[in-house]
C-alpha positions as CSV (number, residue, x, y, z in Angstrom):
1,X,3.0,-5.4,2.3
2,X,4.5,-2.2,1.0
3,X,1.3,-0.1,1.9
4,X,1.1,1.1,-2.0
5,X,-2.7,1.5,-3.1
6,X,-3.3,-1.1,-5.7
7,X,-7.2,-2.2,-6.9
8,X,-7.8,-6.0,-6.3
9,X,-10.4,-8.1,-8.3
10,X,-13.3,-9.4,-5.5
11,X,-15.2,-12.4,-6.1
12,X,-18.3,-13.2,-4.5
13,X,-16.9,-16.2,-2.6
14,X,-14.3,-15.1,0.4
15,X,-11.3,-16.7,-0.5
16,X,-7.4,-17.0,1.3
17,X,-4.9,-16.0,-1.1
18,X,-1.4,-16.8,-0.9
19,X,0.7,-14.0,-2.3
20,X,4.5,-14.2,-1.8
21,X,4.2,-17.1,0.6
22,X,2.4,-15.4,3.1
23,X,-1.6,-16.2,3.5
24,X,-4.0,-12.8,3.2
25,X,-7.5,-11.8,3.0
26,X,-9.5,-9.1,2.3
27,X,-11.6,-7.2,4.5
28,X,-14.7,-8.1,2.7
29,X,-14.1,-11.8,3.6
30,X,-13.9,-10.9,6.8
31,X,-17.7,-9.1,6.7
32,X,-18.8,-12.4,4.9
33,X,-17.4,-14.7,7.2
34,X,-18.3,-13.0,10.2
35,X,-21.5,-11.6,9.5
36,X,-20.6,-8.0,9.3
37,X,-20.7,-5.2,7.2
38,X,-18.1,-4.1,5.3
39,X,-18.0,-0.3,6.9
40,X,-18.2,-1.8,10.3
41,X,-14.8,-4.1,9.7
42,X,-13.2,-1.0,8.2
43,X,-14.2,0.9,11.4
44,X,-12.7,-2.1,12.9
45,X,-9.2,-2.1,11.6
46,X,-9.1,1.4,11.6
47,X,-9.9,1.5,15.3
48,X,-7.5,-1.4,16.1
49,X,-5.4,-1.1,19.3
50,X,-2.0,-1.8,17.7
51,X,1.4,-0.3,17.3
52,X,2.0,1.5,14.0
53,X,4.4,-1.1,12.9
54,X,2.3,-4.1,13.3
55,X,-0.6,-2.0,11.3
56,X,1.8,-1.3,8.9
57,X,3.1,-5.3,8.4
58,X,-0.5,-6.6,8.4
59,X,-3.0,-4.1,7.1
60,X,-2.6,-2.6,3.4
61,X,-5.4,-0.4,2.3
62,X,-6.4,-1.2,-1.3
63,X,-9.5,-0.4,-3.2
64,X,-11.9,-3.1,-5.0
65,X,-15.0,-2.3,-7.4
66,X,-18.4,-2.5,-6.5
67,X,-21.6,-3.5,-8.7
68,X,-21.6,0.2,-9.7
69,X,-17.9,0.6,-10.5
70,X,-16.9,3.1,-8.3
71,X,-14.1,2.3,-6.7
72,X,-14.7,1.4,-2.6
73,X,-12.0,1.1,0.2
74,X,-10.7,-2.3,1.4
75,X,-7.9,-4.1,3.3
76,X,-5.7,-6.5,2.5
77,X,-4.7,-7.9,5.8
78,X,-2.0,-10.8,6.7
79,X,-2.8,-13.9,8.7
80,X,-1.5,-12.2,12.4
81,X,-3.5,-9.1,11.2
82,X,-7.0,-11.3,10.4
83,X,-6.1,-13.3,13.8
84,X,-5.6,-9.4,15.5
85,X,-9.2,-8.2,13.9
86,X,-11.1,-11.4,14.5
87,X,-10.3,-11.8,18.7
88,X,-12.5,-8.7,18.6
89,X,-15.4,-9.8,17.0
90,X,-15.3,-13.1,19.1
């Protein structure tokens, strides 16, 4: 993750992707999944008790956009960082 600030397409289903070998989601799978809402898991990760580095190799902010087209904050988060975010909301 190179922490650049791309836009990602979201599609209604939460989904894993695998982009260069390496398994990700979004945080708005993890407020489907879990239950949440999305401002709340953005809190989350944004609140996370971590070393800069690890934020940095599992957490890239991105934008997505909504029904009204305006552009809204996500993350794009790694497998170690979804594992990291999810022990919390266990």
């Amino acid at each position: 993750m190179n922490g650049s600030n791309t836009s990602v397409a979201v599609s209604k289903k939460p989904h894993l992707a695998v982009i260069d070998g390496s398994a990700k989601a979004s945080s708005l799978d993890v407020s489907q999944n879990f239950g949440k809402r999305h401002d709340t898991v953005l809190r989350a990760i944004r609140k996370l008790d971590c070393s800069d580095g690890f934020r940095l190799r599992n957490f890239a902010e991105s934008t997505y956009i909504n029904e009204q087209q305006k552009a809204q904050p996500l993350f794009e988060m790694t497998r170690d960082g979804f594992v990291f975010l999810a022990m919390g909301f266990m």
